[in-house]
N, C-alpha and C positions, 0 to 999 in steps of 0.2 A: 885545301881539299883537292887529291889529285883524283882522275876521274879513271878508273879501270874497263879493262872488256866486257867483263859481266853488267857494270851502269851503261852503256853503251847501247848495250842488248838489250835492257830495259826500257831504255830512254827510248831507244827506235819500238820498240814493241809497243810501248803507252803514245806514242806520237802515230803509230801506223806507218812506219817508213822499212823501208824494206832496204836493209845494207849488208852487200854483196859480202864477202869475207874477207875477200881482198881487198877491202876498203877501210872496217872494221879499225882496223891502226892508226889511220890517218884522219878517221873522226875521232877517235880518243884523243891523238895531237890538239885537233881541232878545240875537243873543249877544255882540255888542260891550258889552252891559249888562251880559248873565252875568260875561264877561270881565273886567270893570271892576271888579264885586262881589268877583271873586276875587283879583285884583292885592290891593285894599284888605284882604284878610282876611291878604295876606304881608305887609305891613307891622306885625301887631299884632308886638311883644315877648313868645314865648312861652319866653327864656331861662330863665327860673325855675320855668317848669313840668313838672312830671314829666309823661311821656307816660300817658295812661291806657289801661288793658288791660280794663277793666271799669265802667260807669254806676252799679254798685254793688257793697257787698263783700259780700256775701251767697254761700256756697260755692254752687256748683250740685249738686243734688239729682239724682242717678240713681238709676233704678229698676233692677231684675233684668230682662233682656230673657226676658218667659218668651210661647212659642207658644201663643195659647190657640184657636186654629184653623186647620189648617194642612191642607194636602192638599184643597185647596179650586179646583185650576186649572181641573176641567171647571166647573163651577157659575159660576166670577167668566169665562172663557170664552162660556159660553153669554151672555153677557149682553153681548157685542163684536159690533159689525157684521158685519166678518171679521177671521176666525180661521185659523191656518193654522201645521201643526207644533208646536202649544201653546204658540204666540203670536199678540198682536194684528197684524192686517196693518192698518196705517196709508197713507196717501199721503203720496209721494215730497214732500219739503219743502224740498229743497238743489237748484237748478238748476246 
């Protein structure tokens, strides 16, 4: 799959990234290379390998979920810009 200007344009558009025009070229390179690196990784032979669920066998370690502060909304509250109904008022971030 070779990757054209118009996917380019796309890809920066859905990512939010803003590319100059003069550059536009040299990210298409960019992922025709990503591209290429990945085709080569589907041709290894990985019929003999068992699929791994974990980097190591070490059990994982949980602790007892215990509260050791709670009932703390005014205080962690006061320390918000704004505040409103006993939550953070943020701005709007979804157009």
């Amino acid at each position: 799959m070779a990757i054209d200007r118009q996917t380019v344009n796309r890809v920066a558009f859905l990512a939010r990234l803003k590319i100059d025009d003069d550059k536009i070229e040299a990210t298409e390179e960019e992922f025709n290379k990503i591209l290429n690196w990945v085709e080569q990784l589907n041709e290894v032979n990985t019929d003999e390998v068992e699929p791994l669920s974990a980097v190591n066998d070490l059990p994982l370690i949980c602790r007892e979920d215990n509260v050791t502060e709670g009932s703390q909304a005014d205080k962690i509250l006061a320390n918000a810009p704004m505040a409103e109904y006993g939550y953070f008022v943020v701005p709007k971030v979804v157009e």
